[in-house]
N, C-alpha and C positions, 0 to 999 in steps of 0.2 A: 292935286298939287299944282300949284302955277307952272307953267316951262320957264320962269326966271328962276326958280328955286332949284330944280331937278337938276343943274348941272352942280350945284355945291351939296345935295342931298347923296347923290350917287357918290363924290369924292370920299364924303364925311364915311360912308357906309363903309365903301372900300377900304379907309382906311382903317376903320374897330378893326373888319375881318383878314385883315393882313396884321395887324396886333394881336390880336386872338392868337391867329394862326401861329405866331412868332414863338410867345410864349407858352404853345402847347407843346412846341418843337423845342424847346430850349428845359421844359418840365421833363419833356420824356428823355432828350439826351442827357441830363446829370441825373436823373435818378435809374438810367442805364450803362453808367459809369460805375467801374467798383476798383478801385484803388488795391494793387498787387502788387507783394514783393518777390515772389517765389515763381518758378516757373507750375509747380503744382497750384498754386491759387488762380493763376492765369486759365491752365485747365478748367478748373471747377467753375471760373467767370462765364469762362467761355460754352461753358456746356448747358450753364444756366440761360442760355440767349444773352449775357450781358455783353458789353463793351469791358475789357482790361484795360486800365493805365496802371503803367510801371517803368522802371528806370531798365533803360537799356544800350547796350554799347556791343551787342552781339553783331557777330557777322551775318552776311547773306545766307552763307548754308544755315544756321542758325534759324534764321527767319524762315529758311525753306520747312525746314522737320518741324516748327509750331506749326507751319500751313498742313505739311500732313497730317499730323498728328490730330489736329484740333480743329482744321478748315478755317482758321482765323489767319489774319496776316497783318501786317502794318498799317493801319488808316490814314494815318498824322502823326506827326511831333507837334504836340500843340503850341501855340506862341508864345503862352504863359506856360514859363516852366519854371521847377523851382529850383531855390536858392540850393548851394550846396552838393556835395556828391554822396552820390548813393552807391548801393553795389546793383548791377544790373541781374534783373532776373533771372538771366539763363546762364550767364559765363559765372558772377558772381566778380567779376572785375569792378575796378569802379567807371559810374555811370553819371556823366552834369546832363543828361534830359530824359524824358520819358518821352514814350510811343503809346500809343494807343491801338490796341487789337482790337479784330472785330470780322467777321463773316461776313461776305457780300450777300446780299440776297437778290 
């Protein structure tokens, strides 16, 4: 390879394998997403290895007893959230956003 090429050869690469990367990262977090209304399906997400999203408006103690219970805790409130109110998973009040569970590793 010439050395006049090799500095636009090496960008071009970096850039596939930072796109690759992107959407192998963006593949595996929505299909480790599982959508929950109950605090029992949140359980069952969570025990599966997945990630829970569900509608929540609980308290901190709240938040504490999923962490025991399940080892999962709040990751995010993600920035898209949806329209309208729901009832939150654990109190059953109503809830305008979802959190996202999930086990640190």
């Amino acid at each position: 390879m010439e050395p006049s090429n090799l500095e636009a050869y090496v960008k071009d690469k970096l850039d596939e394998i930072q796109s690759s990367l992107l959407r192998q990262a963006e593949s595996f977090r929505d299909s480790n997403i599982v959508d929950v209304s109950s605090y029992d399906e949140l359980k069952v997400a969570i025990s599966q290895g997945k990630w829970a999203r569900g509608p929540w408006s609980a308290s901190n103690e709240d938040e504490l007893k999923v962490k025991e219970e399940t080892g999962a805790m709040i990751r995010c409130f993600p920035f898209e959230q949806p329209l309208g109110i729901e009832r939150c998973l654990m109190t059953g009040n109503p809830a305008e956003e979802v959190a996202i569970f999930a086990k640190s590793y």
